[in-house]
N, C-alpha and C positions, 0 to 999 in steps of 0.2 A: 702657250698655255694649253693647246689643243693635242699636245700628248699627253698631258695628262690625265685626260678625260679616261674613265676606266678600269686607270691603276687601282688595286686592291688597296695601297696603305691610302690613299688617298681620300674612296670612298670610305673606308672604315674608320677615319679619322673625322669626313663629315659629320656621318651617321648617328656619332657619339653626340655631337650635340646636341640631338633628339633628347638621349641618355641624357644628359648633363641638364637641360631644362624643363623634360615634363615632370622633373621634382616637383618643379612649383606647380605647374599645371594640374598635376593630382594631387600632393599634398595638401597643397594650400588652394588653389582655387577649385577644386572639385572637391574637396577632402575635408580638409579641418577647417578652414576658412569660414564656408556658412552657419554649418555648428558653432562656431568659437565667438563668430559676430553676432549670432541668433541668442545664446546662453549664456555670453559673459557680454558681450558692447553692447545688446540691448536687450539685457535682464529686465524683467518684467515687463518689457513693450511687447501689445498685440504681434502674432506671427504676420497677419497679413501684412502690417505696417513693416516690421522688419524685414520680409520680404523686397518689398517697395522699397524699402532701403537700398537693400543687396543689389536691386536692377536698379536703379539710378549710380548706384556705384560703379558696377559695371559697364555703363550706357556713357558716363564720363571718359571715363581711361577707354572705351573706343573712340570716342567723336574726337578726341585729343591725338590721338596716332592716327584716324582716318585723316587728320585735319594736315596730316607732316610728311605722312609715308611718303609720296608721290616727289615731295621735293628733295626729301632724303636722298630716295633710290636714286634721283637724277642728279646729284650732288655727290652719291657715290661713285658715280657710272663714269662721271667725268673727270674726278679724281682721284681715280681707285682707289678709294678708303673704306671699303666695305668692310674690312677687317677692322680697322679702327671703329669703326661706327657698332659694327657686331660687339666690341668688344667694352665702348661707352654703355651700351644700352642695358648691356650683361652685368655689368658692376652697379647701375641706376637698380636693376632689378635683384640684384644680389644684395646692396644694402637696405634696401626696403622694405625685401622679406625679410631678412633677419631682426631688423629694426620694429616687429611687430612684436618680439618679447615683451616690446616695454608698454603695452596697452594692458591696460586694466579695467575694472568690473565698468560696466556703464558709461567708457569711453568711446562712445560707438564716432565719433569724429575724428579721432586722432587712427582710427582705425581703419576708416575709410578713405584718408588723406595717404596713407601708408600703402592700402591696396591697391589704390589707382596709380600710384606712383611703382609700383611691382609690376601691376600689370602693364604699364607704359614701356619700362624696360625689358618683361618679356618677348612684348607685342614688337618691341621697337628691334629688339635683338634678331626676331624670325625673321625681316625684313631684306636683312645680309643674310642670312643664313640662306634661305631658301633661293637667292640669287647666285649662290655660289652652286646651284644644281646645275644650270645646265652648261658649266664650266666639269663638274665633277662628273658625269655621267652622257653617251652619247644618248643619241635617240632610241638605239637599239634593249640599252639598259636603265633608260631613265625609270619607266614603271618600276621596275625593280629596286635602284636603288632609291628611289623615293619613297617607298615599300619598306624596305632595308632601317629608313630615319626615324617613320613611325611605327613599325614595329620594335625598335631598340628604346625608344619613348614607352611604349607602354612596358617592355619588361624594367627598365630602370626605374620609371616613376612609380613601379608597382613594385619592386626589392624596398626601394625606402619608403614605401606608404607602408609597406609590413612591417617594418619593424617600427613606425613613427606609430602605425596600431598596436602592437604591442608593447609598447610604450605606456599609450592612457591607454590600454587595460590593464595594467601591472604595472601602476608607477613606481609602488614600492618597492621592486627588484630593480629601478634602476635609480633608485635614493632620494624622486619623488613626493611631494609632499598630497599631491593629487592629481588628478588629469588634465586639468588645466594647465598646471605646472609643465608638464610631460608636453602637450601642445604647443604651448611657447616657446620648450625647448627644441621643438621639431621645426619652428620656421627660422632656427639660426643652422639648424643642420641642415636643412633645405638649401639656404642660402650657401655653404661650407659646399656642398655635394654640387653644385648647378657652378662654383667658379671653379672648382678641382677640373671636372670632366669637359669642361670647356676648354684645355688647355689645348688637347691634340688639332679640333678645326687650326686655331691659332697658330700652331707651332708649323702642321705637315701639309694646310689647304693653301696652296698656291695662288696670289691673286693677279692678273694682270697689270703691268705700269702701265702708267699714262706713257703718251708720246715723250711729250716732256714734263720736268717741273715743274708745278702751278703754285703760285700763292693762291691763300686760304679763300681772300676774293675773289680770284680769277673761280675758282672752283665754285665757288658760291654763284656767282653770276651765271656762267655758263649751265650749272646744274636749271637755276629759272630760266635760265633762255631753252631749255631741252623742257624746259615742260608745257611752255608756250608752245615752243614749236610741236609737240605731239599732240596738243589741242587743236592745231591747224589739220595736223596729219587724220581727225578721225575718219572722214571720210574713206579711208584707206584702213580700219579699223575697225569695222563691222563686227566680223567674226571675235575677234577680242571683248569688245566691250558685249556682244550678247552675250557668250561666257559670261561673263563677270556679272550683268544681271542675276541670269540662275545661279551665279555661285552665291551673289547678295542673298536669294530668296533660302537653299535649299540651307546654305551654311549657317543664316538665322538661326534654322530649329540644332541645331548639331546642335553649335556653343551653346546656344540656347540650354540644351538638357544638361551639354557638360557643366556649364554653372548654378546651374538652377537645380538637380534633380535630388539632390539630396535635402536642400530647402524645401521641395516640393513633399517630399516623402514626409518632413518633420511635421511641415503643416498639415498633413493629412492623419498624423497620428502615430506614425510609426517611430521609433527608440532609434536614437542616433548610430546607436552602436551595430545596428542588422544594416542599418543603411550604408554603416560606413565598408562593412565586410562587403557588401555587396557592389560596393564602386570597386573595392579590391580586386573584384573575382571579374570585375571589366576589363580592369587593366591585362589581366593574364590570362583570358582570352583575347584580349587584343590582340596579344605578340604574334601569334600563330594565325590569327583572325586578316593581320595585315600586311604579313608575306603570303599571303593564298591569297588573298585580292588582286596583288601586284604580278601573281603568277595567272588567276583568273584573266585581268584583263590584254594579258599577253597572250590568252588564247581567244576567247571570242568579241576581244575589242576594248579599249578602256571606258568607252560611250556606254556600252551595254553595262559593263561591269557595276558606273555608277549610276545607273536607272535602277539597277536590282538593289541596290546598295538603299537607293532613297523609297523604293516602295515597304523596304520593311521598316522604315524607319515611321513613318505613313502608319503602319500598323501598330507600332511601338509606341506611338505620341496614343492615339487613338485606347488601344488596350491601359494605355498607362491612367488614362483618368478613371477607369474602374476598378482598379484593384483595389482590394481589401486586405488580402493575407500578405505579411513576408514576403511568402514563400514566392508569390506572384512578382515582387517587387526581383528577387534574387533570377528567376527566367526571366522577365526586361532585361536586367544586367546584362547576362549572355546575350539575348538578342543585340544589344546596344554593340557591346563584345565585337560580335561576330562583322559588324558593318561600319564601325566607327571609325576604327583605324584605315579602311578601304576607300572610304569617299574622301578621307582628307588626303590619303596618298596619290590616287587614283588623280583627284582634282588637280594638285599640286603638278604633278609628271603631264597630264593632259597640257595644261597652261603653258608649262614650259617647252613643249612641242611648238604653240603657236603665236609664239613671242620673237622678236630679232634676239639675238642671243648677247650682241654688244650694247646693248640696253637692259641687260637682266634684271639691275636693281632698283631702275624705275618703271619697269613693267610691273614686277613683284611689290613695288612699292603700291602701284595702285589695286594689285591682287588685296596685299594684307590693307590697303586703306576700304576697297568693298568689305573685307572678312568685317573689320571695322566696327563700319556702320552697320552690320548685321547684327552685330552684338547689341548696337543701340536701341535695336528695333525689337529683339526677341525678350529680352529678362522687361522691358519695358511692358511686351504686348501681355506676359504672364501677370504682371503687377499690378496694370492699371485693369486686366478684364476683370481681375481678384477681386478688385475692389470692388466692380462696377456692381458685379454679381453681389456683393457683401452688401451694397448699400439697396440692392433690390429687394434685400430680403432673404437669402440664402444663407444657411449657415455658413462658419470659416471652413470647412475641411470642402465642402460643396463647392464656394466658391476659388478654394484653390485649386478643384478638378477642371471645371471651367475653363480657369486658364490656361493649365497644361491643356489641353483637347485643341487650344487656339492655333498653337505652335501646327499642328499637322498641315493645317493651308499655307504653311513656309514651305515646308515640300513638296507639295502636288503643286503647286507655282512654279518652282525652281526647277524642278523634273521635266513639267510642261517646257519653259524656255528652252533648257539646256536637250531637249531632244529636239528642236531645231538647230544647235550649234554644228558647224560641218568645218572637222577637224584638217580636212584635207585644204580646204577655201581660207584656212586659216594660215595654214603655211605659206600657201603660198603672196599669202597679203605679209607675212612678216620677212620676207623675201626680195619682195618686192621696197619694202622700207630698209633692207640690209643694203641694197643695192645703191638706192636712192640717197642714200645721206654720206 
């Protein structure tokens, strides 16, 4: 398996599945999703309570993948089924976006049962995905082609977020009955667009065989016995799990804004429709925002890269609780832009430097079960401070600045940890576990 690390059709057959999934990622969970749960699933419910909503929905569908990842990936790892499992969790999240057409006015439960079962299968699908990196890519190219995944993510998820916007603005050029209509029909093309471009991983990514044959048992077993046994191993694991601390902390605020910021915007006042151009105009800054990171940290480090990367972000949480105008809203965007695509690449190629390489998908497993829990803790920390602030006495738009300003001590946290992680001390601990087992 280890020549193929590198090949061109290989990595570019990964890459696409970036393409192939950040449909739902920006369509529907950044995109249309809070708007369409906010305006139609809970018509005439207070924002802040609909908020509160939107992060208990989101805080479930993590703690339900944070709750599995770890045994997945080590169930993959020993059964080579990464592909199978990639490709379960992709069709779980391919029917359940789509299957969001059929939610109507003030069904906000049939709509949240729906979401979390989307995000289960996307979250569950990155799991494989992101374990077949350090199979696809050496160390010399990992920044890059992990660079390569989410920058291909942001320009794919931003071609069908533009035309799914042009869509409900102009329903009736495409037969229409309103914009709603237009949005419903956008999460079965979500779903159509995310199984098409999934084909190439599946078809041309190479996965390792096992030694031998296992039954479904043997594979089940040994998968828990590999997770016991790396719970023994931590003392040999330092530098991994403090990673994965700061990545808990600083990845909170990411997700955190990628779910929340257009809910945030609404509840502040501003017209769905500037909000929603304006996540557009993230996306396509991204593209370009997250091959210059992947090149940046191949020049003066990928540690440095993502310190720069979370101090604007620091300023971005911060500036974002006072804005007033649009226009303020549309420069966040770009700032968001410019660093969003770079820490989740940058994070992702860092990890997979100081992980054993014959464990990818249970290392990854418990990578995307911290990302997880992170989500559990950010739309929550927005919701409940909203409130807190609401029941003190402060208006709704006051109280939902509040809580966005919360999110910036996720990243001066995670900054802080992750600038003691020592990327060198890490290799050589996963080295030493390559050796060992």
């Amino acid at each position: 398996m280890r020549e193929t690390r590198d090949n061109k059709k290989t990595i570019a057959s990964w890459a696409i599945y970036d393409w192939a999934n950040s449909a739902f990622a920006t369509t529907v969970m950044a995109g249309f999703f809070p708007v369409f749960f906010k305006k139609v699933c809970c018509a005439g419910v207070d924002p802040v309570t609909s908020t509160a909503r939107l992060g208990i929905a989101n805080s479930v569908s993590g703690v339900f993948v944070a709750l599995f990842a770890p045994v997945l990936g080590a169930i993959a790892d020993r059964g080579s089924v990464k592909k199978k499992l990639l490709i379960l969790f992709m069709l779980t999240g391919v029917v359940a976006t789509s299957s969001l057409y059929l939610v109507s006015v003030g069904d906000w439960c049939l709509a949240v049962i729906l979401y979390i079962i989307a995000i289960i299968g996307f979250s569950g699908g990155n799991i494989f995905y992101d374990a077949f990196l350090p199979f696809v890519a050496s160390e010399k190219k990992v920044d890059f082609v992990s660079a390569l995944g989410f920058s291909l993510g942001y320009l794919g998820g931003g071609i069908l977020f533009a035309f799914n916007v042009w869509m409900t603005l102009q329903p009736a050029l495409f037969g229409f009955s309103d914009s709603a209509e237009a949005v419903r029909v956008s999460f079965i093309i979500v779903g159509i667009w995310w199984c098409v471009f999934s084909m190439p991983i599946l078809l041309f990514v190479r996965e390792p065989g096992p030694e031998k044959k296992k039954s479904v048992p043997e594979i089940v077993g040994e998968g828990i016995d590999q997770i016991r046994k790396t719970f023994r191993e931590v003392r040999h694991l330092k530098t991994i799990f403090l990673f994965l601390i700061a990545y808990w902390l600083y990845m909170d605020g990411v997700d955190t804004i990628i779910r929340m910021a257009v809910d945030y915007g609404m509840s502040i006042g501003f017209d769905h429709r500037d909000l929603i151009l304006a996540l557009l105009l993230t996306q396509f800054v991204g593209f370009p925002a997250a091959l210059g990171f992947g090149y940046l940290g191949g020049k003066i480090g990928t540690k440095r890269a993502i310190l720069i990367a979370l101090s604007v972000y620091v300023v971005v949480t911060l500036w974002g609780a006072f804005i007033r105008e649009k226009e303020e809203f549309y420069m966040l965007a770009v700032a968001i832009g410019l660093v969003q695509g770079g820490v989740q690449a940058l994070s992702r190629s860092f990890y997979a430097r100081i992980i054993p390489v014959d464990k990818s998908a249970e290392y990854f497993g418990f990578y995307n079960m911290i990302g997880k829990f992170s989500v559990v803790l950010g739309p929550i920390l927005i919701g409940m401070v909203a409130l807190l602030a609401q029941n003190w006495g402060f208006a709704s738009q006051s109280a939902s600045r509040i809580g966005i300003s919360a999110v910036a001590l996720l990243f001066i946290a995670g900054g802080i940890v992750f600038f003691f992680v020592d990327e060198e001390k890490g290799k050589k601990e996963a080295d030493y576990l390559m050796k060992g087992s």
